[in-house]
MARTOR-728650 format. One line per field, with one value per residue (C-alpha): residue number from 1; residue in one letter; x, y, z. Coordinates in steps of 0.25 Angstrom, whole numbers. Each point is the difference from the previous one (the first is absolute). Layout:
<nuses>
seq NUM:...
type a:...
c1 X:...
c2 Y:...
c3 Z:...
</nuses>
This chain:
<nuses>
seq 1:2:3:4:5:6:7:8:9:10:11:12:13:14:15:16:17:18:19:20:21:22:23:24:25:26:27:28:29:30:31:32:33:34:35:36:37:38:39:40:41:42:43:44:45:46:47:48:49:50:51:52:53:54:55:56:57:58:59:60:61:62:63:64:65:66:67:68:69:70:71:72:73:74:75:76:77:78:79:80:81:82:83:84:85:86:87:88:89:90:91:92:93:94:95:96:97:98:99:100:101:102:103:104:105:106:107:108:109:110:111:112:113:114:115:116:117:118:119:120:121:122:123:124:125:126:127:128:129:130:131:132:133:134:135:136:137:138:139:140:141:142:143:144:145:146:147:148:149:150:151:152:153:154:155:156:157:158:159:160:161:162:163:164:165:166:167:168:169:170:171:172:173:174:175:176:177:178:179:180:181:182:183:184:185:186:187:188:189:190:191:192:193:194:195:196:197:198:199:200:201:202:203:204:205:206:207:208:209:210:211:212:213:214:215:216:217:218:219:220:221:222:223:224:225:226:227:228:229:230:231:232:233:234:235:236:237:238:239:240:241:242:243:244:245:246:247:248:249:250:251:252:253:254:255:256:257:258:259:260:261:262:263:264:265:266:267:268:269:270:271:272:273:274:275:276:277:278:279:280:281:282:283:284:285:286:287:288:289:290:291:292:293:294:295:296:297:298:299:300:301:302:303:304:305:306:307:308:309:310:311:312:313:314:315:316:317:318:319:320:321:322:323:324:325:326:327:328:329:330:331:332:333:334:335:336:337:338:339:340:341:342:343:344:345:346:347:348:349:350:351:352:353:354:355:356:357:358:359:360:361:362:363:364:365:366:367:368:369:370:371:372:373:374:375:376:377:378:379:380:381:382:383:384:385:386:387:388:389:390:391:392:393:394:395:396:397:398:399:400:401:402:403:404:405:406:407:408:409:410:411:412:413:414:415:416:417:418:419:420:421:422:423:424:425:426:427:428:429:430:431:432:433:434:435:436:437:438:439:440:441:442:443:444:445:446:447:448:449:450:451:452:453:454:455:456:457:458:459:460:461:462:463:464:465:466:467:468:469:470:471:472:473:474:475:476:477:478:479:480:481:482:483:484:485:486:487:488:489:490:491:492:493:494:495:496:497:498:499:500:501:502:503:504:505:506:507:508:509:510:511:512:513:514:515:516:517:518:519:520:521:522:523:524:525:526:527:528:529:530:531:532:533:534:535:536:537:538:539:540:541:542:543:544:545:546:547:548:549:550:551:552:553:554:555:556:557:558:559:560:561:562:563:564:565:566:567:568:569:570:571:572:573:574:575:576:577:578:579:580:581:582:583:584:585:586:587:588:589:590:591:592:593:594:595:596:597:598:599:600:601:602:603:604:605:606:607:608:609:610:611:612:613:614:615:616:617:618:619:620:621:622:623:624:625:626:627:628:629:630:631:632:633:634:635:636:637:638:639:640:641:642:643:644:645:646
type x:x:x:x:x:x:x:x:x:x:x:x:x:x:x:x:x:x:x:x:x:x:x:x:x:x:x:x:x:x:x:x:x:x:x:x:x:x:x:x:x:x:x:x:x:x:x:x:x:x:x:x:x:x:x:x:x:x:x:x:x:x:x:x:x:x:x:x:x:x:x:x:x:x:x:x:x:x:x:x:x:x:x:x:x:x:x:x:x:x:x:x:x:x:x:x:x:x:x:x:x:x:x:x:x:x:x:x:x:x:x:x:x:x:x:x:x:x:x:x:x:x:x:x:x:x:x:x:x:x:x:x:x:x:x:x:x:x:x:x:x:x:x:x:x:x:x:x:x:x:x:x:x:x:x:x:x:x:x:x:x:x:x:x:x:x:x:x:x:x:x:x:x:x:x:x:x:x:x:x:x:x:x:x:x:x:x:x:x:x:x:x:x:x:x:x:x:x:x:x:x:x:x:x:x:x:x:x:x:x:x:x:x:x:x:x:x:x:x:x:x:x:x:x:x:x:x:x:x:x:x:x:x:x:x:x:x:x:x:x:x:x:x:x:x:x:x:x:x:x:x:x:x:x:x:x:x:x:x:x:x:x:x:x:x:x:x:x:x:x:x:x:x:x:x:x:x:x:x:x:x:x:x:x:x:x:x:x:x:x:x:x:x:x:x:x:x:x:x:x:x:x:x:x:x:x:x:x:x:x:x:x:x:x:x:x:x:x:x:x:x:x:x:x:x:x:x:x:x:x:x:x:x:x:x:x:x:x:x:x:x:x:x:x:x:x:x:x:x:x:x:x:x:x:x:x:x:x:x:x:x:x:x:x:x:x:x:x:x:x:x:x:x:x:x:x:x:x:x:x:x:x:x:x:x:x:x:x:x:x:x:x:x:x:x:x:x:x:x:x:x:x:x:x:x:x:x:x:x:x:x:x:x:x:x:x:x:x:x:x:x:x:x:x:x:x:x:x:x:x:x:x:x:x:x:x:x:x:x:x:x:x:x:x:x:x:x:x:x:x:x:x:x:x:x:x:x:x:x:x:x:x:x:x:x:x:x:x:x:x:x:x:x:x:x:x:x:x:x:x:x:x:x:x:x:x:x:x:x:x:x:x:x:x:x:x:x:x:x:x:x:x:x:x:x:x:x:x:x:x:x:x:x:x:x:x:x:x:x:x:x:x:x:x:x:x:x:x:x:x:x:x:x:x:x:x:x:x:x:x:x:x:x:x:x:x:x:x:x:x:x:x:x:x:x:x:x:x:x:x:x:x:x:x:x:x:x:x:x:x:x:x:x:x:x:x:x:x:x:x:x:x:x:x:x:x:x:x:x:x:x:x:x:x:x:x:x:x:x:x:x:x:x:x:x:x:x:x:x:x:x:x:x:x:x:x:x:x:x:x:x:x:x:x:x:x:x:x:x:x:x:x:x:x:x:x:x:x:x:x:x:x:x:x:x:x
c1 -25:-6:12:9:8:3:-6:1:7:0:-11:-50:-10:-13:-1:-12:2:-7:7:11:14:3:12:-10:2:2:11:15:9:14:8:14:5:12:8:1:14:-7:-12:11:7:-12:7:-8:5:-7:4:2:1:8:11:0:2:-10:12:2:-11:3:-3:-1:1:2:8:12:-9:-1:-4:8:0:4:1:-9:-1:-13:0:3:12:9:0:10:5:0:0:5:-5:1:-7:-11:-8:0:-12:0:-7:4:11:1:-8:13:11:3:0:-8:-8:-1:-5:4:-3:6:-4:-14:-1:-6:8:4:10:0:14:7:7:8:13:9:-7:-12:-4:-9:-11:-7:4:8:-6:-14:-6:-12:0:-10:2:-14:3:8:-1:-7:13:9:8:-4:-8:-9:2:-5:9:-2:12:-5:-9:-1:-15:-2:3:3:1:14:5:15:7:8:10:5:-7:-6:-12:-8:-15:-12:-10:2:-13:-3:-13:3:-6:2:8:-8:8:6:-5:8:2:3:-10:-9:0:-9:-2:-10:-3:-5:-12:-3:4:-10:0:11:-1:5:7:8:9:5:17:0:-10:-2:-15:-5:-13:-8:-6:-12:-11:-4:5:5:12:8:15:6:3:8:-1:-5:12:-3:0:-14:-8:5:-8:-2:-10:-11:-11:-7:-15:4:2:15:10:-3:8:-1:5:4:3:9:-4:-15:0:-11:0:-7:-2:9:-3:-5:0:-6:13:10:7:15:8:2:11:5:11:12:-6:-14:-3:-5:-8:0:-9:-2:-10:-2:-9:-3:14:6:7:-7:8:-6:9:-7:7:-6:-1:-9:-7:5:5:13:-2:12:3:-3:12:1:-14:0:-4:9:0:8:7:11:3:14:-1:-2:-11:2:5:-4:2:-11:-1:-8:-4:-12:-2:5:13:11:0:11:2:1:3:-10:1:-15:3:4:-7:13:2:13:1:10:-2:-1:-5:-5:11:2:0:-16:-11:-10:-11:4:-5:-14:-9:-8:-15:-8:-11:-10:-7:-9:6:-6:-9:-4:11:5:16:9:12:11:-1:13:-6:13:1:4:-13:-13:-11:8:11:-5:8:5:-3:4:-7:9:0:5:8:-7:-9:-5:7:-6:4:1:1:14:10:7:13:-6:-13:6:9:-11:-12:13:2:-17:-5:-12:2:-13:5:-11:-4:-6:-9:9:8:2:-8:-12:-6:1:-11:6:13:-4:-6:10:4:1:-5:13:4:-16:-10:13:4:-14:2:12:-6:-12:11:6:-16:-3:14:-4:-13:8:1:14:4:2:-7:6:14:-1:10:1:12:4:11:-3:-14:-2:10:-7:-14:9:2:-14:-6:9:-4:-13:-6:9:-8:-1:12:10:13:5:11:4:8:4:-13:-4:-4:2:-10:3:16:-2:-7:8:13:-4:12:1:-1:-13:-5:-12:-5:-1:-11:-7:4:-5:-14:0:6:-1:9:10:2:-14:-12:0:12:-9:-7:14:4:-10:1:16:2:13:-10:-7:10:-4:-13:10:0:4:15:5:10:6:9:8:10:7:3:-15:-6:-15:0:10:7:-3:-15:3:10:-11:-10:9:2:-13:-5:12:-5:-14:10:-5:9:8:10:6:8:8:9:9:2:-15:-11:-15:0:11:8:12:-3:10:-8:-14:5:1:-13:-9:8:-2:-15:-4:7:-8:-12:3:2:-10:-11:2:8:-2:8:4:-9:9:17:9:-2:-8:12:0:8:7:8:7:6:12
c2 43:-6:-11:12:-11:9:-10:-9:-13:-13:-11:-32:-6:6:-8:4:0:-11:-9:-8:1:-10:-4:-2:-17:-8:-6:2:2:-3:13:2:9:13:6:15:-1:-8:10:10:-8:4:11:15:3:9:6:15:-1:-6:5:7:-13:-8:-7:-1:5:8:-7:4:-11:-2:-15:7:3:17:4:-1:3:-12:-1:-14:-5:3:-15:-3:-7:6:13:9:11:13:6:-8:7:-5:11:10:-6:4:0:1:11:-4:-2:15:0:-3:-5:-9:9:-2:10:-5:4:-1:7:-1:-13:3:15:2:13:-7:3:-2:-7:-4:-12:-1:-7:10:-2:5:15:9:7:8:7:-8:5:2:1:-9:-5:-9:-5:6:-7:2:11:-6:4:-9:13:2:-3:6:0:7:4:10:6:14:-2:-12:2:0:-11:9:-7:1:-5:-7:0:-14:6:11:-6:15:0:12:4:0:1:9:-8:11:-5:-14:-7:-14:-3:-8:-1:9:-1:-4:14:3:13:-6:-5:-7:4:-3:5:-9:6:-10:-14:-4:11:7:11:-1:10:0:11:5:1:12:8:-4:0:-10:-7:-7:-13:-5:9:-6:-7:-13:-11:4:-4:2:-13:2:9:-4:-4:11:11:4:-5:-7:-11:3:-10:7:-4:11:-3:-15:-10:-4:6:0:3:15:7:15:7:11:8:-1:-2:-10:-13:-14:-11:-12:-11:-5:-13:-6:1:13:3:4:0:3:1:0:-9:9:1:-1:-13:-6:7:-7:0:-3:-3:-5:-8:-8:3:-7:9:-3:4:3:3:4:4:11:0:-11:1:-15:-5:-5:-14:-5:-14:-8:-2:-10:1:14:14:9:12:11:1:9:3:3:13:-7:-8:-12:-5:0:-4:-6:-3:-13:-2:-3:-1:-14:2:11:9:-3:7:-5:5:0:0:6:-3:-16:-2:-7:3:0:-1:9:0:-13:8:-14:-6:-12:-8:4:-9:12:-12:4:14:6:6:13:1:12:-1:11:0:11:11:5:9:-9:5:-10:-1:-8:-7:-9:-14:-10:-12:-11:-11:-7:1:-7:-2:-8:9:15:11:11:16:11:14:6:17:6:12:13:5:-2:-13:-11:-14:-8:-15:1:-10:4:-8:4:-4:-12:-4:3:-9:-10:-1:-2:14:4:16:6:14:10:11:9:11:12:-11:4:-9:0:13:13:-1:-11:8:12:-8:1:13:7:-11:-8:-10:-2:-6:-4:-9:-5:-4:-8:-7:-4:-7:-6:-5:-5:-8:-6:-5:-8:-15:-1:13:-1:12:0:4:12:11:12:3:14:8:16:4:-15:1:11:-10:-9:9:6:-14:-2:13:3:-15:-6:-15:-1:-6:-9:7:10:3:13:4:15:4:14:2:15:7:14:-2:-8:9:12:-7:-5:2:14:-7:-4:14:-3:-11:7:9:-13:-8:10:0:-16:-1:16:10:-2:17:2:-5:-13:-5:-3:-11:-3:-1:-9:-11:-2:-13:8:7:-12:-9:-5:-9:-10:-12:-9:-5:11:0:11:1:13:6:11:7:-1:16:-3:-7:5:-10:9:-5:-14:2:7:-9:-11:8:3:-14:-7:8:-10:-12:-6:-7:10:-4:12:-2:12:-2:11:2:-3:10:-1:-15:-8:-4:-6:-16:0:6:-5:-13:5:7:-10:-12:9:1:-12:-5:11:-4:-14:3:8:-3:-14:-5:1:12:6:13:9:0:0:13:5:2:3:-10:11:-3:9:-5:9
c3 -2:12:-2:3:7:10:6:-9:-4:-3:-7:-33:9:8:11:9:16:2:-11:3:-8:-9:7:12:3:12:-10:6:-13:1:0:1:11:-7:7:-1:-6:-10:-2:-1:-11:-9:-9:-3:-14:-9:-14:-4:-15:-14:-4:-13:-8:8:4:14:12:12:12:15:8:17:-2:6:10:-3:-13:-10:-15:-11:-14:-7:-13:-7:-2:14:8:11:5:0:10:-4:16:11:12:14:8:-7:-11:-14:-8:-16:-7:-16:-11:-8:-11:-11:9:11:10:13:8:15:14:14:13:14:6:-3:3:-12:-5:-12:-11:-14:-5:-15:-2:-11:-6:10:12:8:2:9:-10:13:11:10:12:6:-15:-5:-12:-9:-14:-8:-13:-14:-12:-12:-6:9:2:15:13:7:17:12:11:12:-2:-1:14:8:-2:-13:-13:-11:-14:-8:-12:-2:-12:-2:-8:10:13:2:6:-4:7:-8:13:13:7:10:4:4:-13:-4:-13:-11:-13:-13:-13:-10:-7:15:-2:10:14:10:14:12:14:12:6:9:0:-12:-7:-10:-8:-16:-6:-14:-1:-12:2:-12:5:16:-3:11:-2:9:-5:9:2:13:12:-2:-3:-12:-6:-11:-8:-12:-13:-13:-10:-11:14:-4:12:14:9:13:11:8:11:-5:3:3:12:-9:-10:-15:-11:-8:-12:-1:-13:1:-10:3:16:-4:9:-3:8:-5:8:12:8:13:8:0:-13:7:-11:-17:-9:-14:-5:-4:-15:3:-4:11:12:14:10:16:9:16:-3:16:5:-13:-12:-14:-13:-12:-13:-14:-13:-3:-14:0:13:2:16:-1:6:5:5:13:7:12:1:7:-3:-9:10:-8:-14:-3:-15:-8:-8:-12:5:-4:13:14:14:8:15:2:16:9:15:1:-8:-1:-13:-10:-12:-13:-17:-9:-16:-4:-14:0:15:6:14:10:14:6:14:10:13:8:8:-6:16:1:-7:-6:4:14:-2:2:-10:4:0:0:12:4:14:8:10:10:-7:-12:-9:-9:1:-11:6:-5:8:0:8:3:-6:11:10:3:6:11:-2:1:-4:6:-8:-3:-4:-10:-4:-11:0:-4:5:-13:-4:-4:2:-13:-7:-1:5:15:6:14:-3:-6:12:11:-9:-2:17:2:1:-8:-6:-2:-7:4:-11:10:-3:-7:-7:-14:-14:6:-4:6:10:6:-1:7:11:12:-5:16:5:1:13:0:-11:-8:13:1:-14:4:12:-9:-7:12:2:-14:5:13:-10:-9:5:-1:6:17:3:14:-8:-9:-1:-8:-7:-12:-5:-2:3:2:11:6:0:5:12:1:1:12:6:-3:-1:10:-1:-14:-4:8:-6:-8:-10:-3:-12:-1:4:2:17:-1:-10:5:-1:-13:-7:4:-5:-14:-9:-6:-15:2:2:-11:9:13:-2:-4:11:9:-5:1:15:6:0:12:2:2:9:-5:7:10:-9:-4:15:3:-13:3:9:3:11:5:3:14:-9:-6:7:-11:-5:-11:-10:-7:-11:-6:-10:7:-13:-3:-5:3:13:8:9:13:-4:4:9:10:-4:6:12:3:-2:8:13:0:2:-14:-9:-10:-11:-7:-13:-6:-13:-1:-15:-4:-2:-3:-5:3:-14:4:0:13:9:-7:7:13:0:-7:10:11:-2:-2:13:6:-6:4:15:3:-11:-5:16:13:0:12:4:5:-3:11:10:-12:-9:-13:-9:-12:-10:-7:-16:-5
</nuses>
């Protein structure tokens, strides 16, 4: 909940502070320098389900440069368009259970009031309101009949929870959610429902609420982290993950009948996910396990793991079965190579590749595989980061560095693979991605660690980082920048402001400046978050605007001295662009170099492979001016350079 990604985003070895990373030589390897372009060339492709004879796969790629929704074998081979948009992406939700009909979903250029759509032989068609209505796809009857969604189109505040009919198209609502609750799932006789409550930004309240008799039941007895996972495939019990009397999530069973619970399993790392197959056969687990996703799939009739096969030597991240089980998509990726997607028959073993994300002009031996490293902050605390040292430094040829923060607050940074990350590692930056106190997969000690205490012991974290960085003996210490989208931008911005000679340069991306403003315009859809959010940051309407005041760089301007660059979506409904835009304005005035970026059809994350180009581009030129270079201190009569991408 803390990943409410209001301020949110973007993006195993113990390695002790004092030890070197592997990759630690005065050995110059021969690197091949992309282009962004070529970094962009790499595809984001993911897979939203078989068709109802296992088939074909939907696909959602970006390779036209906005998402996109394509039809591909099962067997692999070419794609084939099903949409052929050229302005708002559209993202696949499935195939209908017994036809080849497709649900989808798009937005306004990422203003996150999405739509539900039907595409069919006759064409597409609009499912939800067409105007300033939310809606999210919450998953398919047993039956196949119908889907469950929430939409706020009864109050701007509130997701209630209806049911769609896909013979008539006649939504029907089964959940008026007149206390802001978070939706968790049906059973399959549709009698009962899950539902929770945020009560701060750990701890939820689990209800189940029985839809014949509106009897609501709270779950947990004390206060604690608890969701709903999924219910049992006879209807008798449901699963649900708890921190109740623990540093992590465990998994829990319910009986319905009894209201008895008993412990399931637990593990050294969070349990963040468990599922049925449709049937029942198999049940499949997840757990964040060091920043990196582990799966676990067991039939359950025998209490074996399903072991499926190494595939390019990486890790199977994710598996996605067909109704009848026999089949399933898996998504193979690491830190070092983008995920691809690929079928997979349990029974005979045989595997095919459907997706080919690399672009095919980038050597993979070019790229740079993620360590975990741990070093001390300030106050002794031990903080996990993800450490991507260049290939193409030395002892003779330092590098320069970059602290990266994740979005969040909350986030966490994670061994997944990152074009950006990629392309500044590719140009000779080192990228040290900080999981500072109040990061998520840690426990939740360390969760609630910067809870009111933002802009302060979570930036001493970050600066630590930038220390453990000057230590290494290929890092130049006398070149270390700060760079984070989200609650990482506004790290970004506190570090320029409140630790004006920590870092050489900073790099802004959407980044909250104004906590007060922020927190009084989060969308009205997220009403269940707010109150949550308040008890995290402050409340804005009441005395602790003061504190509020005093953490948000917007007020301080005057203490930045070093270069700054900001990037935005205008269309963005977390950060509002009138945050960066007097964060520029106030910052210009100290004569300091400013580049603003602004894309016009963008929102919180920029999607469109178009203007990824002139983001990523323009911030590595930045960063090799005025980090890397000899860059100029001040631009011309301390001007702002702007551009704005339509």
């Amino acid at each position: 909940m803390k990943n409410f990604s209001l301020i949110c985003s973007v993006l195993l070895l113990f390695v002790a502070c004092k030890d070197k990373p592997k990759d630690e030589t005065n050995e110059l390897a021969e690197v091949k320098t992309y282009t962004i372009e070529q970094f962009m060339g790499n595809e984001n492709a993911s897979a939203n389900g078989f068709s109802p004879d296992k088939s074909k796969v939907l696909i959602t790629s970006n390779r036209s440069g906005v998402y996109n929704m394509y039809n591909v074998s099962a067997e692999g081979g070419d794609f084939m368009p099903i949409t052929q948009s050229d302005s708002a992406s559209v993202y696949g939700i499935s195939y209908f259970p017994d036809d080849d009909r497709i649900l989808f979903r798009m937005d306004g250029n990422g203003d996150e009031i999405f739509k539900i759509f039907v595409k069919d032989s006759n064409g597409i068609k609009i499912l939800t309101p067409e105007k300033n209505v939310r809606a999210l796809f919450q998953g398919w009857a047993k039956d196949g009949k119908s889907f469950y969604y929430n939409s706020n189109e009864r109050s701007p505040q509130m997701m209630d929870v209806y049911e769609m009919d896909i013979a008539t198209f006649k939504p029907k609502l089964i959940f008026k959610n007149v206390d802001a609750m978070d939706f968790g799932g049906i059973s399959t006789d549709k009698n009962y429902m899950l539902l929770s409550k945020s009560i701060n930004t750990n701890d939820r309240d689990l209800y189940l609420l029985n839809l014949k008799t509106n009897q609501k039941t709270k779950i947990n007895e004390n206060l604690s982290k608890n969701a709903a996972e999924d219910f049992s495939p006879d209807g008798k019990s449901f699963y649900y993950t708890t921190d109740d009397g623990s540093e992590f999530s465990y998994l829990m069973k319910y009986n319905i009948e009894t209201g008895t619970k008993e412990k399931v399993l637990e593990k050294d790392w969070d349990i963040v996910a468990f599922y049925f197959t449709y049937n029942g056969k198999y049940q499949v687990l997840f757990t964040n396990e060091d920043a990196k996703t582990k799966m676990y799939v067991t039939e359950v009739s025998t209490g074996k793991e399903l072991n499926f096969p190494d595939i390019d030597g990486q890790a199977i991240e994710s598996a996605r079965f067909s109704n009848d089980e026999t089949m399933a998509l898996l998504t193979v990726g690491s830190s070092q190579l983008p995920t691809n997607t690929y079928s997979y028959n349990i029974a005979s073993g045989k595997y095919h590749k459907l997706t080919d994300v690399l672009n095919k002009e980038i050597n993979p031996d070019d790229l740079v595989e993620a360590t975990v490293v741990r070093f001390k902050s300030f106050d002794g605390l031990e903080i996990p980061a993800i450490y991507y040292a260049p290939k193409n430094a030395s002892l003779d040829k330092k590098a320069p560095a970059l602290v990266w923060v994740h979005g969040g607050p909350g986030g966490q940074s994670r061994q997944n693979f990152s074009s950006l990350i990629q392309y500044l590692a590719n140009h000779g930056y080192a990228i040290l991605a900080v999981n500072n106190r109040g990061s998520s997969g840690y426990g939740k000690t360390f969760y609630q660690m910067d809870d009111q205490n933002h802009g302060d012991k979570d930036l001493k974290d970050c600066i630590a980082g930038k220390d453990w960085l000057a230590s290494q003996e290929m890092i130049d210490k006398d070149k270390i920048g700060i760079i984070g989208g989200s609650y990482g931008g506004y790290m970004t911005m506190a570090a320029l402001t409140y630790a004006p000679d920590e870092f050489k340069v900073g790099v802004n991306i959407f980044g909250v400046t104004n906590w007060i403003r922020t927190l009084k315009s989060i969308p009205p859809w997220w009403e269940s978050f707010k109150d949550a959010l308040y008890t995290e940051m402050g409340d804005p309407n009441t005395a602790d605007s003061v504190r509020l005041k005093q953490i948000s760089p917007l007020f301080h301007t005057e203490n930045v001295t070093k270069p700054l660059m900001v990037l935005q979506g205008a269309q963005d409904p977390r950060v509002l662009k009138i945050e960066s835009d007097e964060i520029v304005e106030g910052v210009k005035k100290n004569g300091v170099p400013v580049e603003y970026v602004v894309f016009e059809d963008e929102g919180h994350g920029f999607v469109k492979k178009e203007n990824e180009i002139v983001a990523y581009g323009k911030i590595l030129k930045f960063l090799d001016q005025y980090l890397k270079g000899e860059g100029q201190t001040t631009l011309d009569n301390g001007d702002t350079e702007s551009t704005e991408v339509k």
